[in-house]
Structure formats: C-alpha cells, structure tokens
matplotlib code that plots the C-alpha trace (Angstrom):
import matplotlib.pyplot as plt

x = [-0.7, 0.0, -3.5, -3.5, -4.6, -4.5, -7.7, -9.9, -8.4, -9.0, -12.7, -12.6, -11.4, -13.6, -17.0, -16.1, -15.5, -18.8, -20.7, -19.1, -19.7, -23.7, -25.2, -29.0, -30.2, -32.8, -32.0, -31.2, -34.3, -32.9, -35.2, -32.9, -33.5, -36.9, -37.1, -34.9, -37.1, -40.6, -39.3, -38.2, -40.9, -42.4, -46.2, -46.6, -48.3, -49.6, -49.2, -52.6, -52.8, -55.2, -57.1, -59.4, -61.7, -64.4, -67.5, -65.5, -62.0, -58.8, -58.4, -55.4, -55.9, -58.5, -57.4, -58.2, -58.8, -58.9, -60.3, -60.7, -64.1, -65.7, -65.2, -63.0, -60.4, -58.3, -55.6, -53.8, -54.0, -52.8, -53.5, -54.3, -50.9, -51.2, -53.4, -55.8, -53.2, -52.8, -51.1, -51.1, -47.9, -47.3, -43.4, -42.2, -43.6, -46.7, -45.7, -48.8, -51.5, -51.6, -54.4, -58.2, -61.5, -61.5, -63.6, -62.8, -63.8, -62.5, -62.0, -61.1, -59.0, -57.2, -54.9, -54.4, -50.8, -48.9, -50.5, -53.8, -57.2, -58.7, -62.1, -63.4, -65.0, -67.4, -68.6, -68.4, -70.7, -67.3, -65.6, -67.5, -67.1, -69.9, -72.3, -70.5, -70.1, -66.1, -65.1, -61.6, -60.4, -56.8, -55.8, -52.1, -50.1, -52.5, -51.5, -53.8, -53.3, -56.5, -58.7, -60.6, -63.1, -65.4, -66.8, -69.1, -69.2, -72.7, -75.9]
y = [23.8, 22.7, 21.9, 20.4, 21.8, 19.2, 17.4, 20.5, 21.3, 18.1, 18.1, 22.0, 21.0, 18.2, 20.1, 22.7, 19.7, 18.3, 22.1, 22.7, 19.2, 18.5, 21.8, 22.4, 20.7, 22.3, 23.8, 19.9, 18.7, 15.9, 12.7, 10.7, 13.6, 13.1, 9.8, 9.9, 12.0, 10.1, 7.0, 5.6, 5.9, 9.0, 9.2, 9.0, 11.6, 13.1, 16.5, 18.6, 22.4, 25.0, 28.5, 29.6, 32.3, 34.5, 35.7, 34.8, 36.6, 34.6, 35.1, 35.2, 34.6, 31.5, 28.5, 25.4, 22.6, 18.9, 16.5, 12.7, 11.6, 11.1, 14.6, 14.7, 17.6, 18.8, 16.4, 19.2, 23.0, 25.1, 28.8, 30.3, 32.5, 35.8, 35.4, 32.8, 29.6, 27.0, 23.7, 21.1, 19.7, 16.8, 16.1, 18.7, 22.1, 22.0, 17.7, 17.1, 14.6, 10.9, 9.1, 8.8, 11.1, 14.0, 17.0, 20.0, 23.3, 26.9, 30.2, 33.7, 35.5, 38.3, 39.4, 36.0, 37.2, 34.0, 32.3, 35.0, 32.8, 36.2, 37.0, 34.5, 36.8, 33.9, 33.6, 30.0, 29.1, 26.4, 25.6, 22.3, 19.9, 18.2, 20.9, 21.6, 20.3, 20.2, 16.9, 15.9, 12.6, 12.0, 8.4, 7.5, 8.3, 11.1, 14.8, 17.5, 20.7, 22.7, 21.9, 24.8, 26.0, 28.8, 30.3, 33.5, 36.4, 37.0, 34.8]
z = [47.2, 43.8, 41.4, 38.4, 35.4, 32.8, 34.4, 33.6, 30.4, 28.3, 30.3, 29.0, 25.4, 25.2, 26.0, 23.3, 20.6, 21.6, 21.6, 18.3, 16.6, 17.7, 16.7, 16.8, 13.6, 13.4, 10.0, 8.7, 7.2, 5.6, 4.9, 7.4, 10.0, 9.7, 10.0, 13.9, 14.7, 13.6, 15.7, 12.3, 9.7, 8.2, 7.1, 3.3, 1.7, -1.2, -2.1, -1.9, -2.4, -4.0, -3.1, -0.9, -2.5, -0.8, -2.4, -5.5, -4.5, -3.4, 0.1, 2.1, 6.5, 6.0, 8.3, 7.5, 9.6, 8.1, 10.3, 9.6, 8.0, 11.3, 13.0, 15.8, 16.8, 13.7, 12.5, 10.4, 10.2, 7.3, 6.4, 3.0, 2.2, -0.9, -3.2, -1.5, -1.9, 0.8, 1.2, 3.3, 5.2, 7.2, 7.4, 5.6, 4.0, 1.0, 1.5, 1.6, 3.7, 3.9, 1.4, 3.2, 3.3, 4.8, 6.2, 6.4, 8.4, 8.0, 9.8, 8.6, 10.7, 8.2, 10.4, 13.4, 15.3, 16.8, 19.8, 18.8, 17.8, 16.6, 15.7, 13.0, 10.5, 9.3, 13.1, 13.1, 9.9, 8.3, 11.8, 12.3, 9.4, 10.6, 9.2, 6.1, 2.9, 2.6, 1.7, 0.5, -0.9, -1.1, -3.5, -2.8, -5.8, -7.3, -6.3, -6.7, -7.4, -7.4, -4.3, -4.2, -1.9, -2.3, 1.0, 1.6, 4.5, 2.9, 4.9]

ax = plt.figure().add_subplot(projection="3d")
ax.plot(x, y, z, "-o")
ax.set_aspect("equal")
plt.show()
C-alpha cells in the first residue's frame, strides 16, 4: 500500500506558517490593537494620577475604587504603588479615565497577593463612596496631576 505524503506535508507546512505568522499579540499595544479589540472605538480619557497619604505619610497598598457619581459597583480599580502614587488606567497603563464626576472609596490592604481581598486595615470606614467625601471631577482636555487624598487609621 503506497500513501501519499505530499497531502500531509503542505497541510504540515501550512500550520507552522500560520503558528509562526499570528503570534499572541499580547505584547502589541498599539493604538490600532486596541481599537480591534474595543469593537472599534477606544474610551477617551484624561490622564489622572496623584498620592495616597496616611496620617500624613505616602502610602503604598491603598486600592482605590472610582465609581460613577451615583454609587454603583466600581467602574475602575487602581492601587497606590512606592511612595503612595496611583494612576488611573482605562485603555492603556497611568491613560487615564474618561471626563464625568466621580466617587471614590478606598481600602488598605499593605500586602493584597493576586486573587487575595486581604484584611482592609481601615475596616471599611472609605469602601462606600456613599459615606465619604471623595469626589473627583475629570474635564476633557485638562489632566491632573496631584489628586490627592489624605486618609487616617486613627477614629
């Protein structure tokens, strides 16, 4: 019984072209990138960042939580980094958040491992932006660089 080869080896050859010319991606960040995988359109933002200080020290491990002006479940997340500094990020790192008013809640969780919610060491006094005071105002076109909060372990 005779096979033939030639069948299988252009479906072989054709595979490894394929595998070698549609890697991952996932280190192509590229606007147009983006954009396929948005549906089309990215969100336009303005860049927002600043530190999170408590009891009057920069604080690295505080989450923040920004919700939309009428409560609801978080619409972003970011985490205050060394030396108390956070940004927020919407399509691509420290990007920043679209333009609209804000709340925003916090937790402090020093040292939160991945897929870990952790004790908050504030026991809940920022998590719901309801109660709080934390208000931020993003205008289109006007970035801000020092959105600070000041937050306290003390009563």
């Amino acid at each position: 019984m005779k096979v033939a080869l030639r069948p299988y080896l252009a479906i072989g050859a054709l595979t490894v072209s394929l595998a070698i010319g549609c890697g991952t991606g996932k280190d192509d960040v590229t606007q147009e990138r983006l954009k396929s995988m948005a549906g089309g359109t990215l969100k336009a933002t303005v860049p927002v960042s600043g530190t999170v200080s408590i009891d009057g020290t920069p604080q690295a491990g505080v989450n923040l939580f920004l919700h939309t002006d009428k409560g609801g479940p978080p619409i972003a997340t970011c985490r205050s980094g060394e030396n108390g500094t956070y940004c927020w990020s919407t399509n691509l790192s420290c990007d920043g958040v679209e333009a609209g008013s804000y709340l925003v809640g916090f937790e402090y969780i020093p040292k939160q491992k991945k897929n870990d919610s952790g004790v908050d060491l504030f026991k809940g006094k920022y998590k719901n932006p309801m109660k709080g005071d934390f208000k931020l105002t993003v205008e289109k076109d006007k970035p801000q660089k020092d959105v600070n909060y000041e937050l306290s372990l003390k009563k």
